[in-house]
Backbone as CSV, one residue per row, in Angstrom:
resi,resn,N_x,N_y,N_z,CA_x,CA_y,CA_z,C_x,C_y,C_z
1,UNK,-4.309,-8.082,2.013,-4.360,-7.401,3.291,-3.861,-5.964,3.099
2,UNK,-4.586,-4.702,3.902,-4.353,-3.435,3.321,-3.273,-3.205,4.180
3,UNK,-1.986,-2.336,3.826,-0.811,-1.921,4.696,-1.486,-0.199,4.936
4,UNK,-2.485,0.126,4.512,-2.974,1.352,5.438,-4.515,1.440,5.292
5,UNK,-4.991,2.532,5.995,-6.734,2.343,5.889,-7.135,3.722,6.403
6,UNK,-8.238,4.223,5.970,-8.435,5.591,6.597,-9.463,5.421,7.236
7,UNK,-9.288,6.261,8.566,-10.558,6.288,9.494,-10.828,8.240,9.921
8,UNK,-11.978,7.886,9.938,-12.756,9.411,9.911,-13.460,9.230,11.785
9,UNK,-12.594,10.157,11.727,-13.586,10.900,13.660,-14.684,11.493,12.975
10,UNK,-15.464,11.782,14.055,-16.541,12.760,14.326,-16.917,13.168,15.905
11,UNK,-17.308,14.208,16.023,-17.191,14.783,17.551,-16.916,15.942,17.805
12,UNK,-16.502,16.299,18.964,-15.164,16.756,19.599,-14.186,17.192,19.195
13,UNK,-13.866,16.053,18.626,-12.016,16.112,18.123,-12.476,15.258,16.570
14,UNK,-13.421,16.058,15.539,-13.030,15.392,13.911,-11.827,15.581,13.682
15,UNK,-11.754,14.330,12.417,-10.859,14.500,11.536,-10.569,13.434,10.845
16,UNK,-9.477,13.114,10.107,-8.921,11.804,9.295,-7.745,11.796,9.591
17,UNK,-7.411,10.108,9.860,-6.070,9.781,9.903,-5.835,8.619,9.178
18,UNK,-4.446,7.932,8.510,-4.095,7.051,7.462,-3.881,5.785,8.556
19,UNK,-3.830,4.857,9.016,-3.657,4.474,9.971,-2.292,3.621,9.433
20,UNK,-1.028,2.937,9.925,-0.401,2.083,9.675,0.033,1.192,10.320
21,UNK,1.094,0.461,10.193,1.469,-0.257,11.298,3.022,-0.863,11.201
22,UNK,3.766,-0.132,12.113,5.100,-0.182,12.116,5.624,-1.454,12.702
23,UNK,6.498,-1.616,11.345,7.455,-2.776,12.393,8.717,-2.904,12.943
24,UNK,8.896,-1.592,13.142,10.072,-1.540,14.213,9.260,-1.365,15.523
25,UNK,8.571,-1.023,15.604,7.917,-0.628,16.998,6.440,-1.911,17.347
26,UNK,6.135,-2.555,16.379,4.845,-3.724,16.296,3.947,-2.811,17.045
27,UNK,3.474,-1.950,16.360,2.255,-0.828,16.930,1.662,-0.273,15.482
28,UNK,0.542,0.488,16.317,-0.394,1.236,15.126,0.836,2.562,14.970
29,UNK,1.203,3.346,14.109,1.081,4.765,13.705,0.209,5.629,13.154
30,UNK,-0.582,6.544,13.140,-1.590,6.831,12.607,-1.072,8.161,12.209
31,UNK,-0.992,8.842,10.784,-1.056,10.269,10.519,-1.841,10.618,10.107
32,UNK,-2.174,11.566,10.978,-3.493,12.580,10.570,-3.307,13.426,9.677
33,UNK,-4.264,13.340,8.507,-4.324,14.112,7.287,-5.018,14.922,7.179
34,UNK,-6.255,15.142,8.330,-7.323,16.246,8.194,-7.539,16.597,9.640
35,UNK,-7.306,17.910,10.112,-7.972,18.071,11.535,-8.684,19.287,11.589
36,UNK,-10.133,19.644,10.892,-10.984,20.382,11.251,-11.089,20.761,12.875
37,UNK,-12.130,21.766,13.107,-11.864,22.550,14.420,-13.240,21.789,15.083
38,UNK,-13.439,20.936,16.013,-14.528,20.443,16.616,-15.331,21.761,17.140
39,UNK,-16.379,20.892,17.524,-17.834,22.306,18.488,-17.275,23.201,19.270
40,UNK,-16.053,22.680,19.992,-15.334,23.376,20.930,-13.967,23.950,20.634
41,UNK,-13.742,23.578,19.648,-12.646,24.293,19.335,-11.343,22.994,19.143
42,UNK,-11.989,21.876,19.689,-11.063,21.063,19.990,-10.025,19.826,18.180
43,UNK,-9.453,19.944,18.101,-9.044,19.605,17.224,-8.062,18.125,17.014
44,UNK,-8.348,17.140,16.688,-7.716,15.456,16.403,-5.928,16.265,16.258
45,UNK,-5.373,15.470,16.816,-3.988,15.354,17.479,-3.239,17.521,17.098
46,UNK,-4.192,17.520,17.849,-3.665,19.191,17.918,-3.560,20.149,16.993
47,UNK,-4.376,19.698,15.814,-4.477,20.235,14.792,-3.305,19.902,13.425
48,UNK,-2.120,18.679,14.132,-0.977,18.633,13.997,-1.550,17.399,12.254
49,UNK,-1.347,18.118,11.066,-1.324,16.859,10.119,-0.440,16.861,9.291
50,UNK,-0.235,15.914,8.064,0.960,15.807,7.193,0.429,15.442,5.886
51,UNK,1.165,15.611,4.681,0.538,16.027,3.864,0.882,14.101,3.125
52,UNK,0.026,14.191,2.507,-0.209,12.358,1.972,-0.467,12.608,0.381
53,UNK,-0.060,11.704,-0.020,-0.549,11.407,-2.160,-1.541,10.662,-1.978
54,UNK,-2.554,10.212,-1.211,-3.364,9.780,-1.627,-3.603,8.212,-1.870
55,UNK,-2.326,7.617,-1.758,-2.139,6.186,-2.034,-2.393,5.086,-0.678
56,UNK,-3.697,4.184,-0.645,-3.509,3.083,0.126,-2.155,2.098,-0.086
57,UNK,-1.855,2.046,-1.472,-0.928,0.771,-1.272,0.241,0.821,-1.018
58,UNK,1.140,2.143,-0.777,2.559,2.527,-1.419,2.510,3.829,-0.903
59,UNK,1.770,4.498,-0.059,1.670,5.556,0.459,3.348,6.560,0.653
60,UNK,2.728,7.664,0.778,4.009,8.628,0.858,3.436,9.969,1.688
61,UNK,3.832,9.809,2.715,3.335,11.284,4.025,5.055,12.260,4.290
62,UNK,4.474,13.015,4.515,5.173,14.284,5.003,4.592,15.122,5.785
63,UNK,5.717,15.800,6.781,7.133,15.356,7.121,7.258,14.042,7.933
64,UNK,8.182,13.543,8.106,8.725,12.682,9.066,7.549,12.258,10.079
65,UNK,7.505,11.245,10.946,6.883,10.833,11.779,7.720,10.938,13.096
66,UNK,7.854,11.433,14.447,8.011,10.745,15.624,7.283,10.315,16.613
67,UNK,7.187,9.074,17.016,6.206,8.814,17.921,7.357,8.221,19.575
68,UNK,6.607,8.627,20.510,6.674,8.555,21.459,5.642,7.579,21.857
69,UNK,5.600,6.426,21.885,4.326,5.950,22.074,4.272,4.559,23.266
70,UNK,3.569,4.960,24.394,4.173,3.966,25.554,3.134,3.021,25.501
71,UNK,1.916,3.167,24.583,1.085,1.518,24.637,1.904,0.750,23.531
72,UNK,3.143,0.949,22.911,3.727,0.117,21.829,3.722,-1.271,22.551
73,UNK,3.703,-1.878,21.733,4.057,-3.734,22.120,5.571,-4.419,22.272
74,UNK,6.294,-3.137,22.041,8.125,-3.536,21.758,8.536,-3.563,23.035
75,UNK,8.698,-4.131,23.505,9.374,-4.185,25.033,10.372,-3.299,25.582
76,UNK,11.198,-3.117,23.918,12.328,-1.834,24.341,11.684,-0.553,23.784
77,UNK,10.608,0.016,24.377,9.725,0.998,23.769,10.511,2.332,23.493
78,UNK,11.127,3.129,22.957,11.693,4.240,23.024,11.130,4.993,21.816
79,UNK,11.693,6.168,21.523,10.853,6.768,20.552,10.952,5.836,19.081
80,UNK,10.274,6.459,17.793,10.241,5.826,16.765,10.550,7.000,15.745
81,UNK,11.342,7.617,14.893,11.652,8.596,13.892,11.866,7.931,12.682
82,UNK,10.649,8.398,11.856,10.510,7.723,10.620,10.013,8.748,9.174
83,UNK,10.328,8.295,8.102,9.329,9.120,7.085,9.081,7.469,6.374
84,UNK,7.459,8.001,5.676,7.298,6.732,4.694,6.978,7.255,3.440
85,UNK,7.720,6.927,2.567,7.903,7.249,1.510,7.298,6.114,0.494
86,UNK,6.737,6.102,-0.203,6.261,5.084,-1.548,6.173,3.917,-0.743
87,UNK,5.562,3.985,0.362,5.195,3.059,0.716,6.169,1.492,1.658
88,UNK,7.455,2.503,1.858,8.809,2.070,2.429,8.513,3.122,3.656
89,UNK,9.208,2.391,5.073,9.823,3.074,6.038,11.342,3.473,5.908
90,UNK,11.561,4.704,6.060,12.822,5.101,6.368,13.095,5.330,7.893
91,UNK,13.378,3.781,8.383,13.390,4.593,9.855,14.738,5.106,10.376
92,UNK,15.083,6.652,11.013,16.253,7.449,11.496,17.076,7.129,12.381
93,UNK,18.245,6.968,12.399,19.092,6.837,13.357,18.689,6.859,14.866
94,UNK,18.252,7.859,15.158,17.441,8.109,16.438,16.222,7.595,16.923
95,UNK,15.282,6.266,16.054,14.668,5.102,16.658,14.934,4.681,17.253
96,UNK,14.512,4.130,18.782,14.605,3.117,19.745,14.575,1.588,19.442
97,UNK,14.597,1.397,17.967,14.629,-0.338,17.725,15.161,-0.588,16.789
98,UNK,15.205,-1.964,16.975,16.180,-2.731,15.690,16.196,-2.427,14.613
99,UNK,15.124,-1.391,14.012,15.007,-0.844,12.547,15.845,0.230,12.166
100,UNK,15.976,0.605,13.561,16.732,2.323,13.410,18.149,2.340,12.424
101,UNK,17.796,3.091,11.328,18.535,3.503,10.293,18.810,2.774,8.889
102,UNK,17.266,2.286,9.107,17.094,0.938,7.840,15.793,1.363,7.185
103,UNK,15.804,1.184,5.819,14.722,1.289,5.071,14.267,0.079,4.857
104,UNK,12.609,-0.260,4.960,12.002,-1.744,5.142,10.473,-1.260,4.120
105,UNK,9.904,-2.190,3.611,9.065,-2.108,3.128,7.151,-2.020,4.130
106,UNK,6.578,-1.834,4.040,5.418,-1.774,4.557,4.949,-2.952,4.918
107,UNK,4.632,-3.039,6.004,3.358,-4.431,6.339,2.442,-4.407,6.494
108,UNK,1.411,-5.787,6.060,-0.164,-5.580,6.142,-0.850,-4.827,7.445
109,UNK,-1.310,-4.199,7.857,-2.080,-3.869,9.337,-2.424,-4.887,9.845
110,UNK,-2.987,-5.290,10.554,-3.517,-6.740,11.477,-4.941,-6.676,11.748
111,UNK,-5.531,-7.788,11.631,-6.601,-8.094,10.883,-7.023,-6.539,11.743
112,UNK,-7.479,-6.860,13.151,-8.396,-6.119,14.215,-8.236,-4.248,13.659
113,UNK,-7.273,-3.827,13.251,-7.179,-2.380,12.491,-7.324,-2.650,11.238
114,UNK,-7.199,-3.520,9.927,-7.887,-3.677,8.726,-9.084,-3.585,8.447
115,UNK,-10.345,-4.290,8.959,-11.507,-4.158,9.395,-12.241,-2.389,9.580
116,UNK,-13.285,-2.595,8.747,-13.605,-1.195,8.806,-15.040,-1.302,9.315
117,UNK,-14.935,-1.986,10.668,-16.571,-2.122,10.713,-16.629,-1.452,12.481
């Protein structure tokens, strides 16, 4: 089972993002690694990306992640401050969940975001 997967926009708003899936928060994270300028100017998460090695299995992005994210599935939803490094979460003191200030290893994505169809 893949712990990340890349998906490519087209549109509007192109671009590429690594997709993952956190388990302090039991949600998608997605960092965007490519955000070209759409027809309109419009650009995948604000033009905002982070720089990646390249690795599905063990991945490593920069800088840091925070998500604010209110479709999360965690009941105690609050923000999420993380970097993933070799394929480990470092999640920051300042996470809203039980992970906050613990380094944890990566988990598979779930089936429905693994799937590249």
């Amino acid at each position: 089972m893949p712990v990340a997967r890349i998906v490519e926009f087209i549109g509007k708003r192109p671009g590429r993002q690594a997709w993952t899936w956190c388990p302090g928060c039991d949600s998608l994270h997605p960092f965007t690694i490519e955000a070209p300028g759409g027809p309109d100017g419009d650009r995948l998460n604000s033009g905002i990306t982070w720089e990646w090695d390249g690795n599905l299995e063990s991945p490593t992005f920069s800088p840091s992640l925070l998500c604010n994210n209110p479709h999360t599935r965690n009941p105690a939803w609050g923000a999420c401050h993380s970097f993933l490094r070799a394929g480990r979460w470092e999640f920051l003191s300042d996470s809203a969940h039980r992970l906050a200030g613990q380094t944890v290893d990566m988990v598979p994505l779930p089936d429905f975001y693994a799937r590249e169809d």
